[in-house]
N, C-alpha and C positions, 0 to 999 in steps of 0.2 A: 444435550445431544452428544458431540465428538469433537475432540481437541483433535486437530490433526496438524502432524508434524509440517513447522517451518525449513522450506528450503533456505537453506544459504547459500550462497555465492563465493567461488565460483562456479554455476550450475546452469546448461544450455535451457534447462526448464523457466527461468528468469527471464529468458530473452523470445519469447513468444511474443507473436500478437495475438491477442486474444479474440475472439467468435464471438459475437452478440445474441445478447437471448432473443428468443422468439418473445416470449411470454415467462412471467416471474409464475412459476406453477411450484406445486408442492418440492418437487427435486430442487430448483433453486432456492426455494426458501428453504430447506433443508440443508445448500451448503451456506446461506446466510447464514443461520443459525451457527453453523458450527464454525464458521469463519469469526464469528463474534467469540466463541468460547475460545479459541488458538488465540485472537488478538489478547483478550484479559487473561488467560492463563497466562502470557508469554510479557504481561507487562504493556503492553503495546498500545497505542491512541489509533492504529490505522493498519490494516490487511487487504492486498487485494489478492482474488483468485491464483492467480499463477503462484503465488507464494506459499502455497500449498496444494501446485501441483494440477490445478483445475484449472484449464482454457475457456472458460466464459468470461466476459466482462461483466464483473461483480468486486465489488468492491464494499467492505464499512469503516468507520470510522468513528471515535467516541474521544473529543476532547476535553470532556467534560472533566475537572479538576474533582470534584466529588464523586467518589465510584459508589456511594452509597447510592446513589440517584441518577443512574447512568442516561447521558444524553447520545445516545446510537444512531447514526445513519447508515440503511441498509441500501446500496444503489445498485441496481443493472444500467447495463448499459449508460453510464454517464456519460455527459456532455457538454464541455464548457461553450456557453453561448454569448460570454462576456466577460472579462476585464477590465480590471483597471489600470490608467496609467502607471499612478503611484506603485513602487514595491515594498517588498518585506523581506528582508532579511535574515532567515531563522537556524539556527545549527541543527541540520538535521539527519536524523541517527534511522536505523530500517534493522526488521529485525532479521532479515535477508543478509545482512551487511554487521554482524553483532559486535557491538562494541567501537564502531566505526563513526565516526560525527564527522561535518564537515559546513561551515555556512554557505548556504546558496539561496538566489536571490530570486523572487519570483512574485507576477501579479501580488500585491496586498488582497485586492479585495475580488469574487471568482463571481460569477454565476451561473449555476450544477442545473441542467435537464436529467434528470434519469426516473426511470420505475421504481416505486417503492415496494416493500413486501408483499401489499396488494395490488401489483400490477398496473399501478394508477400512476398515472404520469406526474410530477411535481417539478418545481424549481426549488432551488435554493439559494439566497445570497451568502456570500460564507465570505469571513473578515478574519484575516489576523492568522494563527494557528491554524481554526480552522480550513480556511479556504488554503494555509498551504498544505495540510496535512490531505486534502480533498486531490488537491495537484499533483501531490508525493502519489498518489496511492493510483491516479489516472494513469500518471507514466507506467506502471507497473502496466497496467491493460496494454501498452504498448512494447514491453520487453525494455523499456529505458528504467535503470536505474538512477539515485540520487546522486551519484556520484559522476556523472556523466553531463554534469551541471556544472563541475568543477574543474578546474585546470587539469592536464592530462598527468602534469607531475605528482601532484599529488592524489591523483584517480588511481593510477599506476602504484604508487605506494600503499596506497590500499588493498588493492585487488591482488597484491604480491602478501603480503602479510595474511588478508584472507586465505588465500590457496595453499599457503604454508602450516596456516592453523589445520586447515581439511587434512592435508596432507596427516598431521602429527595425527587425527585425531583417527583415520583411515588406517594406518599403519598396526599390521598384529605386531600384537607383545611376541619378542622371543621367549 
């Protein structure tokens, strides 16, 4: 399909709430698809819509440590319908945010409602990685970024450092 370019941050497009699909039809499965090529072109374990640009709630994710055998989840409209007490603590980087880590602490263990690429309702229980990488990429359906998890000092130092990098990268050559 089509790699399409990741916004980064800082960009008002990141801060949407996003529109729920009706029905997972061929156009959504067509930006699934192509949100899966941007996240593995881009290195990535997790994309959702806004971060390229698209106001639906659509979201994938592939934490699978073997990319020869890729394990993909493609979600509309996700839905966290449970938690757990216990948490998980993971340093976690966006490629909206590039080069940016930060640990933030969230459910350990998740469980995802959403449409899959056939329209078909599923659950999911998601542990470890993945149910945070599922969490990381929900917030995004809401305009919350990962950093926003974090202390505002050092949120601010990021978000300052980002806007500087735009800045340089914005600026025509004389």
């Amino acid at each position: 399909m089509a790699i399409r370019p990741v916004i980064t941050a800082p960009d008002p497009r990141l801060k949407v709430t996003c529109k729920a699909v009706e029905k997972v039809d061929d156009s959504v499965r067509r930006l699934m698809k192509d949100m899966l090529d941007s996240m593995y072109a881009a290195n990535g374990i997790g994309l959702a819509a806004p971060q390229v640009g698209d106001r639906r709630r659509v979201i994938v994710v592939d934490c699978s440590r073997d990319k020869k055998v890729p394990k993909h989840y493609c979600m509309a409209n996700p839905e966290i319908v449970w938690t757990s007490e216990e948490t998980f603590t993971y340093e976690e980087g966006c490629l909206s945010l590039p080069e940016q880590y930060a640990d933030v602490t969230r459910p350990a263990r998740a469980r995802i409602r959403y449409l899959d690429e056939e329209n078909e309702i599923r659950e999911l229980e998601a542990e470890g990685l993945l149910a945070v990488c599922i969490q990381h990429e929900m917030d995004h359906l809401d305009g919350v970024l990962f950093v926003e998890h974090i202390s505002s000092l050092k949120r601010n130092m990021i978000m300052r450092r980002l806007a500087k990098i735009k800045r340089l990268h914005e600026t025509p050559a004389v």
